[in-house]
C-alpha positions, -999 to 999 in steps of 0.1 A, spaced: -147 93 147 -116 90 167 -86 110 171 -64 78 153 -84 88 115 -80 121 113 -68 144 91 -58 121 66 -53 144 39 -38 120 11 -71 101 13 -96 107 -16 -132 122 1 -150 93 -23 -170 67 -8 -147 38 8 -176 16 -10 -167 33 -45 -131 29 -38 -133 -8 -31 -156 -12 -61 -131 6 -85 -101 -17 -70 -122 -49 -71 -120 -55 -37 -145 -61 -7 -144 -60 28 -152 -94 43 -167 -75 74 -204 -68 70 -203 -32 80 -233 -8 93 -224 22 75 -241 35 42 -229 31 8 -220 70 13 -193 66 45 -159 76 39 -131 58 42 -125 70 79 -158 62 90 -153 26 76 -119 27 97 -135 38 125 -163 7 124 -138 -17 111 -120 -11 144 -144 -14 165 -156 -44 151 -117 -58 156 -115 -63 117 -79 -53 112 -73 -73 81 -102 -53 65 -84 -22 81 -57 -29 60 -71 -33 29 -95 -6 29 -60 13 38 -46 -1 1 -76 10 -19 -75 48 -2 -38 51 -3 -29 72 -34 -3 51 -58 28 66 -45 19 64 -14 8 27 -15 40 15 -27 59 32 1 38 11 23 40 -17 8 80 -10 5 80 -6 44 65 -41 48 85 -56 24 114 -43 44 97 -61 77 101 -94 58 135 -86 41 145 -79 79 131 -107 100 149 -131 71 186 -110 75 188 -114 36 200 -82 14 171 -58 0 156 -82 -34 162 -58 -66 121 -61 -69 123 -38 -38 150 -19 -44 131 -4 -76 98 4 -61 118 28 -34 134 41 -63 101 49 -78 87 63 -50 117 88 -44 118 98 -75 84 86 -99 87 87 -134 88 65 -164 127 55 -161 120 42 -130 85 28 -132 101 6 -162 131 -6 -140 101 -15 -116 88 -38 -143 118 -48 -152 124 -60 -117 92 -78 -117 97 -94 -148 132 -109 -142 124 -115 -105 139 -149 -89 115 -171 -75 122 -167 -37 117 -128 -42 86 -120 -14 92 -83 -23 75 -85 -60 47 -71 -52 63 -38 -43 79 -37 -80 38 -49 -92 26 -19 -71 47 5 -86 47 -8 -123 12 -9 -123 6 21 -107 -13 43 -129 -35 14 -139 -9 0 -172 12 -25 -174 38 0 -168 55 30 -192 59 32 -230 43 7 -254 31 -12 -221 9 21 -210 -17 12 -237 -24 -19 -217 -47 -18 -193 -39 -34 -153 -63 -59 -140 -87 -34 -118 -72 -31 -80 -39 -53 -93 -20 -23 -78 -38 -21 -42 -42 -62 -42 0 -63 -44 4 -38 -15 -23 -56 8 -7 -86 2 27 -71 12 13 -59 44 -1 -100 48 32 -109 39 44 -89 68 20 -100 95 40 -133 91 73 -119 108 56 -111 138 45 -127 173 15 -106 178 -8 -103 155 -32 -73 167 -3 -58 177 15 -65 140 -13 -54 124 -20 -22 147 17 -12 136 9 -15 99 -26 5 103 -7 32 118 17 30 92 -5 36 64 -22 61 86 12 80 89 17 79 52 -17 95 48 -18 122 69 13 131 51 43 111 70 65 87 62 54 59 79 77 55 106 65 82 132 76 114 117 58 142 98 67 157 69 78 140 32 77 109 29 113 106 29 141 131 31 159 121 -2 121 133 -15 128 152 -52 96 165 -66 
C-alpha cells in the first residue's frame, strides 16, 4: 500500500465490497482483490489500474456521513466557482449541517432540497445531508427509510459534477481523490490537518 492511503482514520475497517454492497453501488473496475480487502487496498489497485472514477466512488461509500457531505460541499463549490454565480441555498445548508449537525439543520437541508430551483447543481449536497442517517431526513420524515446508498450516490455525483469545470481530467480527478483522502485522515479537504473546519462546534 502506498504512502497516499494511509492512516485514514475516518474510514470504517469493513470490507470496501461490504460497503459498496450496503450503498448499492459497484465498482465498474473488475478488481483482483478478495471480497475481504479494505477500502485502502481497493484504492491502492484502483490506482494502479488508472480507475479514478471508481476511486471516487469507493471514496463516497467509505466516507462517514458528515464527512461525505463536506466533500461533496467542496465540489459543489468547484462548480458554483467555475460558473461566478452566488453559493445556491441547497449548498449553503449542507455546510451548515456539517458545521454544526443536528435536526434544525438537517431539516433546512431538506427544506433546501425540496424548494430547490431547477438550475441548482448543488442539490445533491442538501440530498447528502438530509439523507444522511439513512431517512428522509428529521422528525416525522425519520421513520422513512432512504433509498440504500441515496446519500453516497448524491456526493459521487457531486464530485462528477465537478470533473466538468476542469481541463484535465486525471489531474481533476487526482485533486478530488486527495480531497476526500484529506477529509479522511482527519483534514479538511483543502491541504490542512486538523477539524474539518475552524468554525467546527461539537
Amino acid at each position: 500500500m502506498t504512502s497516499r492511503f494511509a492512516d485514514l482514520k475516518k474510514v470504517p475497517k469493513e470490507p470496501a465490497a461490504r460497503l459498496l454492497a450496503v450503498a448499492n453501488m459497484r465498482l465498474e473496475t473488475k478488481v483482483k482483490a478478495p471480497a475481504s480487502a479494505k477500502v485502502e487496498q481497493i484504492l491502492t489497485e484502483l490506482e494502479t489500474e488508472g480507475a479514478l472514477i471508481d476511486m471516487l466512488r469507493i471514496l463516497s461509500v467509505a466516507l462517514p456521513p458528515r464527512e461525505r457531505t463536506w466533500w461533496a460541499c467542496l465540489a459543489a463549490r468547484d462548480v458554483v466557482g467555475a460558473k461566478d454565480t452566488a453559493p445556491p441555498r441547497s449548498l449553503l445548508a449542507a455546510e451548515s449541517w456539517v458545521l454544526k449537525p443536528n435536526d434544525d439543520t438537517r431539516a433546512a437541508a431538506r427544506t433546501a432540497l425540496d424548494a430547490a430551483e431547477q438550475d441548482d447543481e448543488t442539490t445533491l449536497c442538501a440530498m447528502a445531508a438530509a439523507l444522511a442517517d439513512g431517512t428522509l431526513g428529521p422528525g416525522e420524515l425519520a421513520h422513512h427509510a432512504a433509498p440504500p446508498g441515496a446519500a453516497e450516490a448524491a456526493a459521487f455525483g457531486m464530485n462528477v459534477m465537478a470533473l466538468g469545470t476542469v481541463d484535465d481530467f486525471s489531474e481533476g480527478a487526482n485533486r478530488l481523490i486527495d480531497r476526500a483522502l484529506d477529509i479522511a485522515r482527519g483534514g479538511n479537504g483543502k491541504g490542512a490537518k486538523g477539524q474539518l473546519a475552524a468554525e467546527e462546534k461539537t
